[in-house]
LUMNUVEX-74608 format. One record per residue: residue in one letter; x, y, z of N, C-alpha, C in turn. Coordinates in steps of 0.001 Angstrom, whole numbers, padded with zeros to 6 digits, always signed. Layout:
! residues N
AXYZXYZXYZ;...
END
This chain:
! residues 173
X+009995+026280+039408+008597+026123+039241+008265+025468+037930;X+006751+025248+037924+006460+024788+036207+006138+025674+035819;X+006294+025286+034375+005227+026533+033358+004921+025888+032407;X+003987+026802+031735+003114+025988+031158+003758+026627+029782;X+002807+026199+028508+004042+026009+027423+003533+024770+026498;X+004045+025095+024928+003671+023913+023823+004600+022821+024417;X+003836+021793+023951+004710+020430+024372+005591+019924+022872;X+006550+019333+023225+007513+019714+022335+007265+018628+021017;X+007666+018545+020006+007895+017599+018840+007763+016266+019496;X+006921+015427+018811+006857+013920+019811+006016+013455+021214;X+005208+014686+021214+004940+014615+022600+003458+015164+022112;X+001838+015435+023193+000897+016124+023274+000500+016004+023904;X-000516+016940+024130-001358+017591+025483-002860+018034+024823;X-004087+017275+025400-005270+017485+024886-006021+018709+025896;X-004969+019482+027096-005758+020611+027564-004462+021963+027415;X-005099+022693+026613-004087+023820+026580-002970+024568+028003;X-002032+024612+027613-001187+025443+028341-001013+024567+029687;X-000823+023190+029055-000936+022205+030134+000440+022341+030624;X+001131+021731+031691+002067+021465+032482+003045+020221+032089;X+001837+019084+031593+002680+017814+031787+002412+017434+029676;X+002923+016876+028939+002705+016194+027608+002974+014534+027706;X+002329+014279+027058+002255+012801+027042+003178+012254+025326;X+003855+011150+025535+004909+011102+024355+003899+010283+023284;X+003856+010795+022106+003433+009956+021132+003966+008399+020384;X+005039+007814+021142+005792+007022+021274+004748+005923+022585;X+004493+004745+021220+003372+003422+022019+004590+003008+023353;X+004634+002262+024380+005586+001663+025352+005634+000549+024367;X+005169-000013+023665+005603-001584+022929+006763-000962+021712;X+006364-000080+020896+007306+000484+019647+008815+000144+019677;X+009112-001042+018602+010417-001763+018158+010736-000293+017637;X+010525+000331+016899+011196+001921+016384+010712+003527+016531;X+010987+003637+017989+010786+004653+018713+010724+006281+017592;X+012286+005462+016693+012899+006823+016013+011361+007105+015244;X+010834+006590+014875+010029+007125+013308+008789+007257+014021;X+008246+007313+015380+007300+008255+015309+007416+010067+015671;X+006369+010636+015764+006422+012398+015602+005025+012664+015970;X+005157+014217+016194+003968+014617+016145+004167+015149+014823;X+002923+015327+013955+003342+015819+012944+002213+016317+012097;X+001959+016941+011118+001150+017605+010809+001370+017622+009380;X+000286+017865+008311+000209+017778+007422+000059+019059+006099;X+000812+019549+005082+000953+020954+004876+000043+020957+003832;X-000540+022186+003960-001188+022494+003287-001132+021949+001782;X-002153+021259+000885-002076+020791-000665-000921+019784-000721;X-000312+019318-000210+000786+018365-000694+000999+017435+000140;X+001435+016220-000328+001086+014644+000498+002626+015110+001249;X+002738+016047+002053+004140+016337+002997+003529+016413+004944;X+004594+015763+005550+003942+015759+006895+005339+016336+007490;X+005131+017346+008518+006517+017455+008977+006268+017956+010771;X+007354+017209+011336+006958+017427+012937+006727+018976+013497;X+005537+018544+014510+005438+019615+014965+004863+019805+016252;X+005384+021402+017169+005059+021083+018656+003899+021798+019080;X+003676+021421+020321+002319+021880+020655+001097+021029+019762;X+001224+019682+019970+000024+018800+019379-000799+018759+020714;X-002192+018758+020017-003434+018514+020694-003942+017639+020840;X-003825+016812+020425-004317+015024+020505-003384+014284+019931;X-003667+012970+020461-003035+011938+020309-003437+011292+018633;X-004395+012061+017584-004504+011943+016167-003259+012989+015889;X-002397+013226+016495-001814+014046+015388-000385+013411+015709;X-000087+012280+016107+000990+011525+016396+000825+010272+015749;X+002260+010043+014766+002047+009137+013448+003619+008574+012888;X+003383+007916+011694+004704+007808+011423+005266+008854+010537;X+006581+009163+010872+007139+010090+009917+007384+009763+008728;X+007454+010553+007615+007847+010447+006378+009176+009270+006011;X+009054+008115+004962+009396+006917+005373+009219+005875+005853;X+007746+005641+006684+007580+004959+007565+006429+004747+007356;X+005493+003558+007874+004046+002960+007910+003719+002667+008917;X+002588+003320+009062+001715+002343+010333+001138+001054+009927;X+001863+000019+010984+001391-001428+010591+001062-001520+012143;X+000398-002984+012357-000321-003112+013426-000113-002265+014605;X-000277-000979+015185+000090+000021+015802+001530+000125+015973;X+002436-000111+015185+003493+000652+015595+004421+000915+013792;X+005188+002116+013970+005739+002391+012642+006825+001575+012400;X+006728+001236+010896+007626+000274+010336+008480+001072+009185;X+009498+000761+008578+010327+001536+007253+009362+001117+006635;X+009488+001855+005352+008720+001599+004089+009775+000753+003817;X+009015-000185+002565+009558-001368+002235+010127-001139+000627;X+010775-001648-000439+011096-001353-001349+010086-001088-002183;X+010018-000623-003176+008560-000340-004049+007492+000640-003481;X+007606+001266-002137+006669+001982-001594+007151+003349-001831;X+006269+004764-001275+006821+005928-000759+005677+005994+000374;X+006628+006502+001661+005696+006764+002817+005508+008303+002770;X+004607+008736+002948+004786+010380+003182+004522+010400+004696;X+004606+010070+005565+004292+010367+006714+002395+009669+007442;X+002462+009928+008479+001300+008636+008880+000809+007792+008446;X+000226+007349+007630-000377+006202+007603-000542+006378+005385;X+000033+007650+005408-000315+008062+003873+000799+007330+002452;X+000899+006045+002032+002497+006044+001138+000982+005093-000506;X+002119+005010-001074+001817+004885-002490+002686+003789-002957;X+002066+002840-003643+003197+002124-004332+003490+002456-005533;X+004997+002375-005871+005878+002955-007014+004783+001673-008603;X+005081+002419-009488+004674+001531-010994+005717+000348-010903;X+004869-000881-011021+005822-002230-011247+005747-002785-010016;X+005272-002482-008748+005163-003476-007776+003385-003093-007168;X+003368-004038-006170+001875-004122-005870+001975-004880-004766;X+000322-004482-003937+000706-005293-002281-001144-005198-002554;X-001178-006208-001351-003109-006208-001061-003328-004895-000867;X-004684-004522-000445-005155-003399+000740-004956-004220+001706;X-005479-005469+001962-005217-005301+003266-004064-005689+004234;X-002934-006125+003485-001738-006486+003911-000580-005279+003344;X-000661-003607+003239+000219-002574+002932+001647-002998+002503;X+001962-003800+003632+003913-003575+004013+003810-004775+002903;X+003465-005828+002677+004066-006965+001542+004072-006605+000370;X+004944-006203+000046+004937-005634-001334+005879-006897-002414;X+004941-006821-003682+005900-007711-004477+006018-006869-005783;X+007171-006825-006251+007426-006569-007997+006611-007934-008849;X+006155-006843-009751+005794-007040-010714+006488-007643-012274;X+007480-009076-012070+008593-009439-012934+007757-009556-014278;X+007192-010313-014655+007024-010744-015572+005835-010088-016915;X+005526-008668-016609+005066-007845-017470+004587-006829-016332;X+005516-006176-015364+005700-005179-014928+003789-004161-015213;X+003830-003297-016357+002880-002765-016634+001419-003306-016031;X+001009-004555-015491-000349-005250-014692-000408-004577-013155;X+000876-003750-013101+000694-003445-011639+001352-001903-011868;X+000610-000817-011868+000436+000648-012440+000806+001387-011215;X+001045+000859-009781+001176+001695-008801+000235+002102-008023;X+000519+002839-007542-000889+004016-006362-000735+003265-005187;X-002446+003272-004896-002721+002550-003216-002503+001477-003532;X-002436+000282-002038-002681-000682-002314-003876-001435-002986;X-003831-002555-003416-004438-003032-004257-004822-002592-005920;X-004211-002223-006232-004351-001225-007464-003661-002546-008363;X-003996-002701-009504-004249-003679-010764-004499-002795-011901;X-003981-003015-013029-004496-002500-014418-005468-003263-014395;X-006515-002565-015295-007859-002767-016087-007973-003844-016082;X-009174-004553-015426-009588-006265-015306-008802-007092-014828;X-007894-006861-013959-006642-007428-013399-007372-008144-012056;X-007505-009108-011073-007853-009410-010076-006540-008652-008700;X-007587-008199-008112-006649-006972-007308-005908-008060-006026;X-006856-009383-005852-006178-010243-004709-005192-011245-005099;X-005709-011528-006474-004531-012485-007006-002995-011708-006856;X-001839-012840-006430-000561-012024-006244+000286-011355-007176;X+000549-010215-007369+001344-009039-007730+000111-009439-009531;X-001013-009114-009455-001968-008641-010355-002174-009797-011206;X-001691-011108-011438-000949-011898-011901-002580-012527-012716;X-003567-012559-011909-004649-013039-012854-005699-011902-013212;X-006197-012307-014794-007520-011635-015197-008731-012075-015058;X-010063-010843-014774-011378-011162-014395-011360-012209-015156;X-012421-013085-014644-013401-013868-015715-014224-012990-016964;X-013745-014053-018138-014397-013304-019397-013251-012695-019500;X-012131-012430-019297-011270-011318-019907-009607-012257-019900;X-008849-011872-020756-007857-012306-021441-006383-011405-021190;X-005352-011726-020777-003846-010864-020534-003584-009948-022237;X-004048-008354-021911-003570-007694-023121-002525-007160-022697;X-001624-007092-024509+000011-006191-024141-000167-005374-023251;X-000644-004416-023223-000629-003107-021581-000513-003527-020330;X-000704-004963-020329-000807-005185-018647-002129-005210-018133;X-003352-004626-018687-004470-005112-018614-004995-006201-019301;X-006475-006521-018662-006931-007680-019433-008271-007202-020194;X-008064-007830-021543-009220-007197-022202-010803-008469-022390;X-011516-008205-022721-012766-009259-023464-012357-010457-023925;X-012266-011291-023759-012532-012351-024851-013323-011996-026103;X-012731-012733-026988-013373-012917-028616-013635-013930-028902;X-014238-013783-029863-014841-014919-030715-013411-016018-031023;X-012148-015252-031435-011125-016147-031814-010489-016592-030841;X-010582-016052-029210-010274-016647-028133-010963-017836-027546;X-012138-018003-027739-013096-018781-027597-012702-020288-028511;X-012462-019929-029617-011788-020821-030545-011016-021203-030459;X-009655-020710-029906-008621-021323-029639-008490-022079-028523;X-009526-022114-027352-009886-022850-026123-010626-024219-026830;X-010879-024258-027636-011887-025174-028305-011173-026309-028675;X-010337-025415-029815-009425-025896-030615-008002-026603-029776;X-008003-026334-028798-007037-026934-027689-007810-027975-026867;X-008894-027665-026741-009746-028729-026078-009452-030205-026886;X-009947-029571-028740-010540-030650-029056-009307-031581-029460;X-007909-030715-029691-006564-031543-029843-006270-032431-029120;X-006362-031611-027902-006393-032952-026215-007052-034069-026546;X-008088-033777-026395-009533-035039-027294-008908-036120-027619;X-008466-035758-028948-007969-036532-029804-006871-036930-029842;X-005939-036790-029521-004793-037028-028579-005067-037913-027563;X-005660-038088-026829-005829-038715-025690-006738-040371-026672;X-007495-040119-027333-008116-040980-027680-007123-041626-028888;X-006492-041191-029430-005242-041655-030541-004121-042747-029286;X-004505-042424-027713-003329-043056-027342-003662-044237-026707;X-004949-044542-026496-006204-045279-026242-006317-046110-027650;
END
């Protein structure tokens, strides 16, 4: 006979003490392994499988893994996945918001790209420019990796480069 009963890890059922579970696994999914049902613990970015899910929101990627265009992918270098849709990028690399999985290091003064969610930039950093690489308008590359104000002596030295060109150009004329 049947019986009824939690549906197991990977699987859910949106009417209790149902008979049949439906797999949380899309029919298209290149990596079957990394989805779960899974659930999220109390205070801490931790997700760990679990049976007897009630909807099809509680089926995701496991810890390691990203949801990219509906199906779970590995986390990529520079990331941490905690499970569904939740990961962080490590200090020194950086990705859009809206492109997660492309992640690039941060070579050439590391500190412009501080980590967290995507899109995250130190202070006045342009969050779309690639791996943090340009500063707002009005603002200048400081040691920290942020960009600070322009000054009066920054202003000057744009001038003062202007007006060398100038003259240079007209010395060759």
């Amino acid at each position: 006979g049947t019986t009824c009963g939690q549906c197991q890890a990977g699987t859910y059922s949106a009417e209790q003490a149902s008979t049949f579970c439906l797999s949380c696994i899309p029919e298209t999914s290149a990596r079957p392994d990394l989805w779960m049902s899974i659930m999220r613990l109390k205070g801490v970015r931790t997700f760990v499988p679990t049976q007897g899910a009630t909807s099809k929101e509680a089926c995701g990627c496991m810890g390691g893994a990203l949801l990219l265009d509906g199906d779970c992918v590995p986390c990529s270098l520079g990331m941490t996945c905690f499970g569904m849709d939740d990961m962080e990028l490590l200090p020194a690399y950086f990705a859009r918001a809206d492109r997660p999985s492309l992640v690039w290091r941060c070579h050439s003064n590391p500190r412009r790209c501080p980590g967290g969610r995507p899109g995250t930039c130190a202070s006045n950093r342009e969050n779309t420019s690639l791996a943090c690489t340009s500063c707002i308008a009005g603002t200048t590359p400081a040691d920290d990796g942020s960009c600070k104000a322009c000054s009066g002596a920054d202003e000057f030295r744009i001038i003062l480069i202007g007006f060398l060109l100038f003259s240079a150009l007209c010395m060759v004329y």
